[in-house]
C-alpha distance (Angstrom), angle and dihedral (degrees) to the residues before:
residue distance angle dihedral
X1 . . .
X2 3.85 . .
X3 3.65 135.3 .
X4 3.63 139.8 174.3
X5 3.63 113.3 -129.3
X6 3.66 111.2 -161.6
X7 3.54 145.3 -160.5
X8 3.99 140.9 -98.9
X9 3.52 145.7 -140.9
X10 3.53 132.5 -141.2
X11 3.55 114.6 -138.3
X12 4.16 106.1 -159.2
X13 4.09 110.4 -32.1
X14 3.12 120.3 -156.1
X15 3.77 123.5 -165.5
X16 4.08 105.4 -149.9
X17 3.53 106.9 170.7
X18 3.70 143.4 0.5
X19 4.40 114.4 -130.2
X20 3.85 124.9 -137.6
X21 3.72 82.3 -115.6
X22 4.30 87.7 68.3
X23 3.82 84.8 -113.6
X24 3.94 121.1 119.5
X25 3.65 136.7 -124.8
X26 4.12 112.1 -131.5
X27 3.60 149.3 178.1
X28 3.45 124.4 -149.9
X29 4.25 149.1 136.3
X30 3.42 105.1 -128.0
X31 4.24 111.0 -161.9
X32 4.26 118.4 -162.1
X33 3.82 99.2 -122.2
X34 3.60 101.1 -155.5
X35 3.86 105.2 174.3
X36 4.14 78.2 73.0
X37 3.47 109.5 62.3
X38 4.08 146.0 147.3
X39 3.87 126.4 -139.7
X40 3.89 112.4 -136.3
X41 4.20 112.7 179.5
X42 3.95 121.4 -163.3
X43 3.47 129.4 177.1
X44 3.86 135.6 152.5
X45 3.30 133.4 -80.4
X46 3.87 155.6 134.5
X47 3.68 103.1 -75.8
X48 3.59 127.3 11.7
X49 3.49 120.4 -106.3
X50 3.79 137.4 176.0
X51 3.98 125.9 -167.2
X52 3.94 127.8 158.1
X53 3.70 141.8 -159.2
X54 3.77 145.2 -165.6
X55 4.02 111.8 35.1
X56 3.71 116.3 27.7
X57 3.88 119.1 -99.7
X58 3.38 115.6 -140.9
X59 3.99 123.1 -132.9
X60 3.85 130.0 17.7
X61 4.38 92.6 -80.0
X62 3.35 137.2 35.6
X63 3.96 135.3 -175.6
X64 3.92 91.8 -83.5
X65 3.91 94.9 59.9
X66 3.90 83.8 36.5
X67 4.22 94.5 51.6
X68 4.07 85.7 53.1
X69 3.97 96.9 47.2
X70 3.85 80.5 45.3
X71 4.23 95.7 56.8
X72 3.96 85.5 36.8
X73 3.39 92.4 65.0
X74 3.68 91.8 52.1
X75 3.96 103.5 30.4
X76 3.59 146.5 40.8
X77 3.75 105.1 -114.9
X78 3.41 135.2 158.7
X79 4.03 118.5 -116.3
X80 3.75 117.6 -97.1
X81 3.89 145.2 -170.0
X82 3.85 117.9 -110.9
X83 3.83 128.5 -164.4
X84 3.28 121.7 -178.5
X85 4.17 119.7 -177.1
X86 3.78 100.6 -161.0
X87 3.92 117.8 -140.9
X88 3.87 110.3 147.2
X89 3.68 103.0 91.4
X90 4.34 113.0 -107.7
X91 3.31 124.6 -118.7
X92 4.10 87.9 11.8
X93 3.63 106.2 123.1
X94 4.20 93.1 -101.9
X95 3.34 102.2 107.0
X96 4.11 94.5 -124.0
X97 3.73 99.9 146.0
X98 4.25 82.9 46.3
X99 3.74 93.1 53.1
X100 4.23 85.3 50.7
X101 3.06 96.3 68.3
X102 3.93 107.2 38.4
X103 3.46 80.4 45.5
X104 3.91 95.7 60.9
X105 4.03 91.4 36.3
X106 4.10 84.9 66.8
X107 3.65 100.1 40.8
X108 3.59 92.0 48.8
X109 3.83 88.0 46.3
X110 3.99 86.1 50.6
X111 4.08 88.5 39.8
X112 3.70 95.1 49.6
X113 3.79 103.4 33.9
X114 3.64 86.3 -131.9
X115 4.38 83.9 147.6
X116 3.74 95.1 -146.7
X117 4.09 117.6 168.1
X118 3.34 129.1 -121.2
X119 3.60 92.1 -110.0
X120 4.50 87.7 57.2
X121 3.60 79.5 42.5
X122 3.85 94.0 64.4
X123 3.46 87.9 37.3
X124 3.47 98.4 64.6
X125 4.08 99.3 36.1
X126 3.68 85.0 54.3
X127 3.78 93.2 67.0
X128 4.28 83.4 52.5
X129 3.85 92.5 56.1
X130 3.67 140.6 -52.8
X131 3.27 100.7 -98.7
X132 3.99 88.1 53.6
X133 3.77 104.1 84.3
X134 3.94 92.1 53.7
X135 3.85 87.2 66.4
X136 4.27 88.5 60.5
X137 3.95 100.5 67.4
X138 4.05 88.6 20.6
X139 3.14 95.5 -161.9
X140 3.98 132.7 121.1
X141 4.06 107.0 -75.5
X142 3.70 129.0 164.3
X143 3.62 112.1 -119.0
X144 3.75 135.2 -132.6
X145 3.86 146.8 148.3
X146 4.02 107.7 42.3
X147 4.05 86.1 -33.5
X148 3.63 95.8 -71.0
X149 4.24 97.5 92.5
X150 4.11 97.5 81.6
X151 4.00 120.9 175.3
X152 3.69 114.8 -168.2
X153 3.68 113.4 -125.4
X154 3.87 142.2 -174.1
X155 4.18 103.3 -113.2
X156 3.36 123.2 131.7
X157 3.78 131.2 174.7
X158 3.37 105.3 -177.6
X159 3.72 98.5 112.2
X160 3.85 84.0 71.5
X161 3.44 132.9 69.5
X162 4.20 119.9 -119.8
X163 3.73 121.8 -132.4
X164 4.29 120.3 -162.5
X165 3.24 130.3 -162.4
X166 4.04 119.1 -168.8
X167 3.82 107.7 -159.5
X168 3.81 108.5 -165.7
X169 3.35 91.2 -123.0
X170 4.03 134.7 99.0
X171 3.74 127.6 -136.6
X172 3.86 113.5 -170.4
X173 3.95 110.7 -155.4
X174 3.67 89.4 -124.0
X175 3.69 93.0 61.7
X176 3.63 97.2 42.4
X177 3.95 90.2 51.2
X178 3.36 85.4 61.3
X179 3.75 96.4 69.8
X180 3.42 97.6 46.6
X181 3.96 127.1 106.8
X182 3.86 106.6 -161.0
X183 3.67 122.1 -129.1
X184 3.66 135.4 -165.3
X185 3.60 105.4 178.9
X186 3.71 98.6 74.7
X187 3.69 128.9 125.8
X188 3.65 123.2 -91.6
X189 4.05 106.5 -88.3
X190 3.77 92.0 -152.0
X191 4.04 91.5 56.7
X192 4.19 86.7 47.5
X193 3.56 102.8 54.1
X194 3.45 96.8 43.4
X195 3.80 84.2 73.3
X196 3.38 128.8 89.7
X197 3.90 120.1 -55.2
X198 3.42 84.4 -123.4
X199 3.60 101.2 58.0
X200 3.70 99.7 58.7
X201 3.52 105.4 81.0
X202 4.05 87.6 78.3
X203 3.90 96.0 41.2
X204 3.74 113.5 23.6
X205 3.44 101.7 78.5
X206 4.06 135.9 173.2
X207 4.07 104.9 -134.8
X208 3.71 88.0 -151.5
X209 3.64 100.6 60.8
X210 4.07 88.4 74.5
X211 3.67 93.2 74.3
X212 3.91 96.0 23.8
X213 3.69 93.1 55.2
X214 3.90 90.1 54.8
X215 3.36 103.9 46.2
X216 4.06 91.5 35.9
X217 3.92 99.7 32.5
X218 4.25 82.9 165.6
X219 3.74 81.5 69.9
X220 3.58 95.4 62.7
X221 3.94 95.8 38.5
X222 4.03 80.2 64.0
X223 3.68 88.6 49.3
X224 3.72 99.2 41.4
X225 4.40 81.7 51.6
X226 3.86 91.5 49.0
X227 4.09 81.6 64.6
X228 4.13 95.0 46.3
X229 3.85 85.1 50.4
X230 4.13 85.1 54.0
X231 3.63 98.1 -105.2
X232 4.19 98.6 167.6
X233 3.77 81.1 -162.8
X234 3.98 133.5 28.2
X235 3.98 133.2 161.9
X236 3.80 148.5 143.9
X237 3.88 109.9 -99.5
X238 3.78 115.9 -133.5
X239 3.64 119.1 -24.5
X240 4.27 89.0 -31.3
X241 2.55 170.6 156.6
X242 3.62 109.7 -151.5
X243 4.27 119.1 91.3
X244 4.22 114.7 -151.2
X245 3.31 124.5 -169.7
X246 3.93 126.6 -162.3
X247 3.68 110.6 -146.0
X248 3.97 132.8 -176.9
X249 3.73 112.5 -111.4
């Protein structure tokens, strides 16, 4: 079995308040990019087995490996053979290594007939990451509570075209966190991008850029370009570093 998982935008993110627990209360539309996309295979066999190609993977696990221990705890299932060719850019704000591993919770689900919902799903790819249980509907969702709070919603930006630019450069959430001031009194993210395309550049905003932008001015060079090209929207998604621009085609 092979399948594509695929990449995400934030649309504004705004960080609102930080928990007792050291994790942080958000808002954000998250969008499935799907013209950026890794290809994970997995099929049975005797021993388990993991290997990867394409861009480098950091660290001795990853959220594939971690999705399998996950439904092995839970399940009787046979041992199987992963590959995963990585092609979202790490550490980039696109939620690749996310998608991974929601991705292999539902093809293991599929692979092993173990019929779990949606709902279990989310359940399960929650305890992998926040970002994780997103990647199981994969479809556009405003985002709340620590990432885990999702509300489906009708948005759809395919009428535009999508611009990305890779900065070589890598932004771990940790460090970007550490730049941010949260801030409750902010508008309702829902009400502002159900305004006009056009309006957003003055009121959707990205809390991370603040710090991002000052410690990586490049970043917002690439930004500030986006607009001369006639971007009507640009922004960092997540915590970086990748710039998108929404053009008119």
């Amino acid at each position: 079995m092979i399948v594509y998982p695929n990449a995400k935008i934030n649309i504004g993110l705004n960080v609102l308040e930080k928990q007792a627990d050291g994790y942080h209360k958000i808002s954000s539309v998250f969008y499935p990019v799907n013209e950026l996309f890794d290809m994970l295979e997995i099929f049975p066999s005797e021993d388990f087995c993991f290997s990867s190609s394409g861009i480098e993977i950091p660290g001795n696990s990853n959220l594939c490996i971690k999705a399998f221990e996950l439904l092995c705890s839970d399940f009787e299932i046979g041992n199987v053979t992963m590959h995963l060719h990585k092609q979202i850019p790490i550490g980039a704000g696109l939620g690749g290594g996310s998608a991974d591993g929601a991705f292999a919770l539902k093809a293991l689900n599929e692979l092993f007939d173990l019929e779990l919902s949606v709902i279990e799903l989310e359940e399960y790819a929650l305890q992998l990451g926040a970002d994780c249980p997103f990647f199981i509907e994969n479809l556009p969702k405003y985002i709340t509570g620590i990432g885990e709070e999702m509300m489906r919603i009708n948005f759809d930006l395919s009428a535009y075209r999508l611009k990305f630019i890779f900065p070589e450069l890598h932004i771990s959430t940790a460090e970007a966190y550490k730049g941010v001031i949260p801030n409750q009194t902010k508008n309702s993210l829902l009400d502002l991008i159900n305004q006009p395309i056009e309006n957003w550049k003055e009121i959707v905003k990205n809390d991370f850029e603040v710090a991002a932008f000052v410690k990586y001015p490049q970043l917002n060079k690439i930004k500030e370009k986006l607009y001369a090209d006639n971007a009507i929207y640009a922004s960092m998604t997540g915590s970086g570093s990748v710039i998108y621009g929404v053009f008119i085609v």
